[in-house]
Each structure stands twice: as structure tokens, then as C-alpha cells.
C-alpha positions as CSV (number, residue, x, y, z in Angstrom):
1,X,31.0,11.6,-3.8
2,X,27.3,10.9,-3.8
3,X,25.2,8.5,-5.1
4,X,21.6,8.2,-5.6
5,X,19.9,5.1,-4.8
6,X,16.6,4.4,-7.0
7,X,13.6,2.7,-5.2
8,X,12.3,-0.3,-7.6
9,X,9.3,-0.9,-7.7
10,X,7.3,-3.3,-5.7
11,X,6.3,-6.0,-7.7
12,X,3.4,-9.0,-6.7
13,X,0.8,-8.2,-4.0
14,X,2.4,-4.6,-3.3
15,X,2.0,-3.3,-7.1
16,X,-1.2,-4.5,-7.3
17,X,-2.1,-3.0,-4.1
18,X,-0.7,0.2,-5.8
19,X,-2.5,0.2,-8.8
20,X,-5.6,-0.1,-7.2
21,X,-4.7,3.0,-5.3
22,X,-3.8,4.7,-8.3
23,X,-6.9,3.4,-10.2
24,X,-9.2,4.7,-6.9
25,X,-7.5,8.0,-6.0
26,X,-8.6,7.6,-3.0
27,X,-6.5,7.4,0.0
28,X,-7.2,3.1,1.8
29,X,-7.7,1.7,5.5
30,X,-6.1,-1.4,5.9
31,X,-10.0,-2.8,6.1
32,X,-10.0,-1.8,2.3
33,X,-6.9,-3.3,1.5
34,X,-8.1,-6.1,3.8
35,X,-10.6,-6.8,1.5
36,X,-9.0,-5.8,-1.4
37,X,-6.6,-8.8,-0.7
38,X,-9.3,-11.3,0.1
39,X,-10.8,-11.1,-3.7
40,X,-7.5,-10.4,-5.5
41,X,-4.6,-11.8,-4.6
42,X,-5.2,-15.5,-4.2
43,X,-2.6,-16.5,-2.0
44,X,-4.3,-14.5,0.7
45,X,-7.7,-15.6,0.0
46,X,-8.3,-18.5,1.7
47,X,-5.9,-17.2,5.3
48,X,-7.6,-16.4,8.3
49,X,-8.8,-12.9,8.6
50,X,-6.5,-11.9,11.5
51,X,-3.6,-12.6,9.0
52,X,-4.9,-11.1,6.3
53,X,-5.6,-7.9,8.3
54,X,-2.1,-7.9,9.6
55,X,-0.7,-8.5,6.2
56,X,-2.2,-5.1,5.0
57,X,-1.2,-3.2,8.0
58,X,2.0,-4.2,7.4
59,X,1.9,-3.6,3.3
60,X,0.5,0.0,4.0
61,X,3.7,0.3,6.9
62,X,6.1,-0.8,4.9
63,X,4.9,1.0,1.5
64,X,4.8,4.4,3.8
65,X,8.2,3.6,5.0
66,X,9.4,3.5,1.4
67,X,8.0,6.3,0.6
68,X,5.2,4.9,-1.9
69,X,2.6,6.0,0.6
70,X,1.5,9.1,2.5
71,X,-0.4,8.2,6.2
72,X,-3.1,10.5,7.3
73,X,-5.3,10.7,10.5
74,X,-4.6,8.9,14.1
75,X,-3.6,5.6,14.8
76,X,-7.1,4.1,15.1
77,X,-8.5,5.8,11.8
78,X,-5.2,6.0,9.8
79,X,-5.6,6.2,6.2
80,X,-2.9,5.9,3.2
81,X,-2.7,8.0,0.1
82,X,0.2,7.3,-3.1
83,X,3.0,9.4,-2.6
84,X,3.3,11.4,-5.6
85,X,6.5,13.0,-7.3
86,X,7.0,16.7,-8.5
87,X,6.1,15.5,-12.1
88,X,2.8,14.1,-10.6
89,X,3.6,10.5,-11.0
90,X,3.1,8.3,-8.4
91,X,6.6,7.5,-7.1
């Protein structure tokens, strides 16, 4: 027997991070989340810049691992899009 397992959501910092993708429909850099974070999501706002960089790397690694996002380019110039389902929702 097999059972489906159904991704929740993200909630906090990572659904805001998507629904600012949604709302851009444009695939991110980390730099844009980078400073997406620093003038929305307060607990980040006042860390050092190196942290915050490596706190959207890892969002935009983990999110793609999830399969919320899609990565595009090469490592040095990768770029994130939403993952979107067969309906056309973002998953």
C-alpha cells in the first residue's frame, strides 16, 4: 500500500518569501531575497549582512529541495523560479 505524503506549507519568513515570488513572477537571486529580507522580515533586519546572505541561500536551497522552487543558471548566477503544479498553482 501507498501513501501520499502532502507538503505543508511554509509558514513565517519562507511564505513570505513566496508570496513575494508569486506577486513578482519573476524568478530571485539570493541578493534579491537578501534584500528582500533586510526590509521585511524584521528578525533579520538588523543581522549582519553575511548572515543574512546565507540565510537566503539557504531558504532558496531548501525551498528548491522541497520542491517549492525551480533553480536555473550556474552556480555563480543561479536564479529561483515557483514551482508550479499542473493546475497552474504554485505548489
Amino acid at each position: 500500500m501507498s501513501e501520499t505524503v502532502t507538503q505543508a506549507r511554509p509558514t513565517g519568513r519562507l511564505a513570505q518569501l513566496l508570496d513575494a515570488m508569486a506577486a513578482s513572477g519573476e524568478p530571485w537571486t539570493s541578493g534579491q531575497v537578501h534584500r528582500f529580507y533586510r526590509r521585511h522580515v524584521r528578525s533579520l533586519a538588523s543581522a549582519p549582512a553575511h548572515k543574512v546572505r546565507q540565510v537566503a541561500r539557504g531558504d532558496l536551497r531548501d525551498l528548491a529541495a522541497w520542491g517549492h522552487l525551480t533553480a536555473h543558471g550556474p552556480d555563480n548566477r543561479r536564479s529561483y523560479s515557483l514551482t508550479t503544479s499542473t493546475t497552474g498553482e504554485p505548489s
